[in-house]
C-alpha positions as CSV (number, residue, x, y, z in Angstrom):
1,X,80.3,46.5,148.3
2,X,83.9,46.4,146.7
3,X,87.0,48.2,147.5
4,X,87.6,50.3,143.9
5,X,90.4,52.3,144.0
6,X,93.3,51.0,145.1
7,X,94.6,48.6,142.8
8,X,94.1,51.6,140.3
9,X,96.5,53.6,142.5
10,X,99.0,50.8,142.9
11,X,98.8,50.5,139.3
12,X,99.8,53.8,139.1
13,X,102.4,54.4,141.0
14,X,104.5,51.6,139.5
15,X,103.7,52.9,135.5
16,X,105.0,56.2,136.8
17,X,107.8,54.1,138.9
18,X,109.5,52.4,135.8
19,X,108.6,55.1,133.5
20,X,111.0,57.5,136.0
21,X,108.1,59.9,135.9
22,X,108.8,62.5,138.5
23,X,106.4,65.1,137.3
24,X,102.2,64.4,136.6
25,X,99.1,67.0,136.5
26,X,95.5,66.7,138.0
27,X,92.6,68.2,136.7
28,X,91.4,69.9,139.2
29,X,87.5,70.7,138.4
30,X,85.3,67.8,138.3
31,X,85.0,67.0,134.8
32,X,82.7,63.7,134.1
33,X,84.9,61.4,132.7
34,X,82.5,60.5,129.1
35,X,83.0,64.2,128.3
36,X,87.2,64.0,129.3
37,X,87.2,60.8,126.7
38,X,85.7,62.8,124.3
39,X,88.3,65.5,124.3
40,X,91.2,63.1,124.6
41,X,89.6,61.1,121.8
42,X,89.4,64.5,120.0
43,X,92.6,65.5,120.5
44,X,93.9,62.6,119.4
45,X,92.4,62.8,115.9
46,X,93.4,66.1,115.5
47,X,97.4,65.0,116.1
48,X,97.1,62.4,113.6
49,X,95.9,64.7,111.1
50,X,98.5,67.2,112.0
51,X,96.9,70.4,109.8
52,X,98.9,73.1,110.0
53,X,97.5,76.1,111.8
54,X,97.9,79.6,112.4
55,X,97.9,80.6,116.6
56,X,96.4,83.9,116.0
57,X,93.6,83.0,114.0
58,X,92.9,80.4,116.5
59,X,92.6,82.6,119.2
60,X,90.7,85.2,117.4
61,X,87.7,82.2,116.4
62,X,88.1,81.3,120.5
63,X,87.3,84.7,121.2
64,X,84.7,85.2,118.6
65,X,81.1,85.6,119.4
66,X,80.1,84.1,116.1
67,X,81.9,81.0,116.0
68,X,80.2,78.1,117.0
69,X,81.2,75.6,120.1
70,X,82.3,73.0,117.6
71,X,84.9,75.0,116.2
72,X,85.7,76.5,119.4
73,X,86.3,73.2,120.9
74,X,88.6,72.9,117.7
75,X,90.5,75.6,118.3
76,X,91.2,74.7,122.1
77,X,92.6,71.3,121.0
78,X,95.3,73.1,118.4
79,X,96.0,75.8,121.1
80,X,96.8,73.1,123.5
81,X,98.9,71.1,121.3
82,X,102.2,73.6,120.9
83,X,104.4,74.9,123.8
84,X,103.4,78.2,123.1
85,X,103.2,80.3,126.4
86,X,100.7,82.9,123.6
87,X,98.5,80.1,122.9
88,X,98.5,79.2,127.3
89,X,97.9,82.5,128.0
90,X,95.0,82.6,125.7
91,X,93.5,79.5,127.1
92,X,93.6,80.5,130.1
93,X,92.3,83.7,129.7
94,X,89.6,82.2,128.0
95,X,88.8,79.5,130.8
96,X,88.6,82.4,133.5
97,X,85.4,83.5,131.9
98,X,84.0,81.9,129.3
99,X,81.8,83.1,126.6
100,X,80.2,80.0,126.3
101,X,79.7,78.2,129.6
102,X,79.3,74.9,128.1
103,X,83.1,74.9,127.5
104,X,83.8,75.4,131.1
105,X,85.1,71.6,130.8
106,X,86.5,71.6,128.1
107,X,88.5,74.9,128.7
108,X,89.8,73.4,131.8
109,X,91.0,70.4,130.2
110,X,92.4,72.2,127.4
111,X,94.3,74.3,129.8
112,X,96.1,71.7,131.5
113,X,97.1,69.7,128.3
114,X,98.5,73.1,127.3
115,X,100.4,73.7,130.9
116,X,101.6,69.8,130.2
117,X,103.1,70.5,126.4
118,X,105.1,73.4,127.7
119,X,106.4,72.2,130.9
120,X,107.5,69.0,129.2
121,X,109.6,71.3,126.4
122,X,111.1,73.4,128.9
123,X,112.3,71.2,130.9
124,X,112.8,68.1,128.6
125,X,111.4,65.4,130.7
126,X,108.2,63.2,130.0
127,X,104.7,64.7,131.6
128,X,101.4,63.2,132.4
129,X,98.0,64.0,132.9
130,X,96.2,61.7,135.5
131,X,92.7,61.6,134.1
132,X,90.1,60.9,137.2
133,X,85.9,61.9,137.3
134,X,86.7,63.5,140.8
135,X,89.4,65.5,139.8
136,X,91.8,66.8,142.1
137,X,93.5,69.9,143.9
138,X,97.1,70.8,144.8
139,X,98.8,67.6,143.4
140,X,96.3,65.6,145.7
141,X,94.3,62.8,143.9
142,X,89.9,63.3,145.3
143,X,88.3,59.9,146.3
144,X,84.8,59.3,147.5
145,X,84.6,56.5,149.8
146,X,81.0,55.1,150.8
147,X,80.8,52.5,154.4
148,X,77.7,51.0,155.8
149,X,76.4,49.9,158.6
150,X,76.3,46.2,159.2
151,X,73.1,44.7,158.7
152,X,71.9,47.7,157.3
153,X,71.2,48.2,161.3
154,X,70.7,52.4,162.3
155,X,73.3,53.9,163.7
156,X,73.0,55.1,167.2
157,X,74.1,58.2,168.3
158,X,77.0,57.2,170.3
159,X,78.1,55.3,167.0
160,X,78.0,58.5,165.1
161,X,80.3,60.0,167.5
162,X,83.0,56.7,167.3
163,X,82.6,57.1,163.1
164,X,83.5,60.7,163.0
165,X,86.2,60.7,165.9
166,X,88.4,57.7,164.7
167,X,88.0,58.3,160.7
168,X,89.2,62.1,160.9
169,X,92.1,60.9,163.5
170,X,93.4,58.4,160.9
171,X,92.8,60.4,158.2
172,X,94.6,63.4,160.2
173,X,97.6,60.7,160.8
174,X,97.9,60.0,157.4
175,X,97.6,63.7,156.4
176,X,94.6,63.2,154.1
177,X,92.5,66.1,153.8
178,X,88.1,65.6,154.5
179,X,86.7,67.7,152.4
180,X,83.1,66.4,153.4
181,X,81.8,63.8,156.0
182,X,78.2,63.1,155.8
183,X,76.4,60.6,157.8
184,X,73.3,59.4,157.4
185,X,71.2,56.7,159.0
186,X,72.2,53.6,158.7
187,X,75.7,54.5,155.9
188,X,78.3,57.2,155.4
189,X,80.1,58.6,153.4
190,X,83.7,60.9,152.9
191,X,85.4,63.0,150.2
192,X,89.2,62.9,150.4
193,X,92.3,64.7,149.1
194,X,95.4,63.2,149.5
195,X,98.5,63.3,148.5
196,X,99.5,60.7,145.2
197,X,101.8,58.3,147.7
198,X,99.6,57.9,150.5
199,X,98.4,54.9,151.7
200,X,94.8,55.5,152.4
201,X,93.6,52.4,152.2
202,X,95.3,51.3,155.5
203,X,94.0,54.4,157.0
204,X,90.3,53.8,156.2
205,X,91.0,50.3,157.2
206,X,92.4,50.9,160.6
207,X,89.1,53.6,161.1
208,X,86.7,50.5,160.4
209,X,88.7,48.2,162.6
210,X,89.0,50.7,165.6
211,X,84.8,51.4,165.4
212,X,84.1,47.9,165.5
213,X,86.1,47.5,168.6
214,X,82.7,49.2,169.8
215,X,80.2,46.7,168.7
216,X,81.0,45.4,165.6
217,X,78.8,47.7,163.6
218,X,80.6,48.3,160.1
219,X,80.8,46.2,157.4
220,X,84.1,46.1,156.8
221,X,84.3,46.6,152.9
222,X,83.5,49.6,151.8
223,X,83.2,51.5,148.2
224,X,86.4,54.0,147.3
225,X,86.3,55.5,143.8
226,X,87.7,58.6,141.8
227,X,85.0,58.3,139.2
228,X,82.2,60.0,140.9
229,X,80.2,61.3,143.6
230,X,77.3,59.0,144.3
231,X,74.1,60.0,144.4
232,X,71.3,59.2,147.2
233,X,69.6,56.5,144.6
234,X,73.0,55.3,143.8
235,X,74.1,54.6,147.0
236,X,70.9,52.7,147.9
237,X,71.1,50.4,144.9
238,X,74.9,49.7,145.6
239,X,74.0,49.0,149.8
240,X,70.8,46.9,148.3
241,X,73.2,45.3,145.7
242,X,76.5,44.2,148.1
């Protein structure tokens, strides 16, 4: 397995660093990252053209039960492209309940592009939107981390016990919030929020480090991604596959 993750993070944090970006948004929801391409992709297009529009007839074909979702996906993009608080409040009026639930996503997205354009011309300084398949709460970037057993050996019950004691100390240390810690037999696996300057690599690596002071029974790499969650035959092929 590979540590994923990290560099993307260091990355990160030194763009926003020289760039003297003080302010960035999260998705929140868990949007799959193919369908958050296509709307940026989208979006884009639709800036290059740069058709005029009229807000109010936007928002009336959002609202419409006889427009289709391609033109309501349309009209989402061009709402979110002017600081217009109208065209926010719409959007997220819209997002609260949607008439079509296949726009759940795309609402969301649309809503924080929007909440992006107007913060950036009210206050006049640059904005960004950190895109990520795990999406985020509270300023707080969600990971999923995945760690295995050495020697794909079962853990025993005592182990379980050293696994979940010493990973939610550090994590506790470091402030990082465990949104759910599931062990299984022989890996497990974690899903984090923390904060955008945390160093949670160390933390996960002082966790491993402190269990194998009992035994030796973690491989010490371990997979840490914010695309998405793995599923039970993905995380088989990745522990077959390290």
């Amino acid at each position: 397995m590979s540590e994923q993750g990290d560099d993307l993070l260091a990355k990160l944090r030194q763009t926003l660093k020289e760039q003297g970006i003080e302010s960035f948004h999260i998705l929140e929801e868990l949007v799959p990252l193919e369908e958050q391409l296509e709307y940026f992709k989208y979006f884009e297009e639709l800036r290059k053209e740069n058709t005029p529009f009229v807000r109010d007839e936007e928002v009336a074909i959002l609202f419409s039960p006889d427009e289709p979702v391609a033109r309501k996906k349309k009209s989402l993009l061009l709402l979110a492209s002017i600081p217009d608080v109208g065209a926010y409040r719409s959007i997220e009026t819209y997002h609260s309940s949607p008439l079509e639930p296949e726009l759940q996503n795309w609402s969301s997205m649309a809503l924080v592009s929007s909440r992006i354009v107007l913060n950036s011309d009210l206050s006049g300084q640059q904005q960004i939107y950190i895109s990520s398949g795990l999406g985020g709460q509270d300023k707080k970037l969600r990971f999923f981390a995945l760690f295995a057993a050495k020697d794909r050996l079962p853990f025993t019950a005592l182990q379980r016990e050293i696994i979940e004691r010493e990973f939610r100390f550090q994590l506790q240390q470091a402030d990082v919030v465990v949104e759910k810690f599931d062990i299984r037999e022989d890996y497990f696996t974690i899903l984090l929020l923390f904060s955008f300057d945390t160093d949670v690599k160390s933390s996960l690596n002082a966790a491993v480090t402190e269990c194998n002071q009992y035994g030796n029974f973690l491989d010490a790499k371990f997979l840490f991604t914010n695309v998405k969650i793995l599923s039970e035959e993905e995380i088989q092929n990745v522990l077959n596959n390290r």
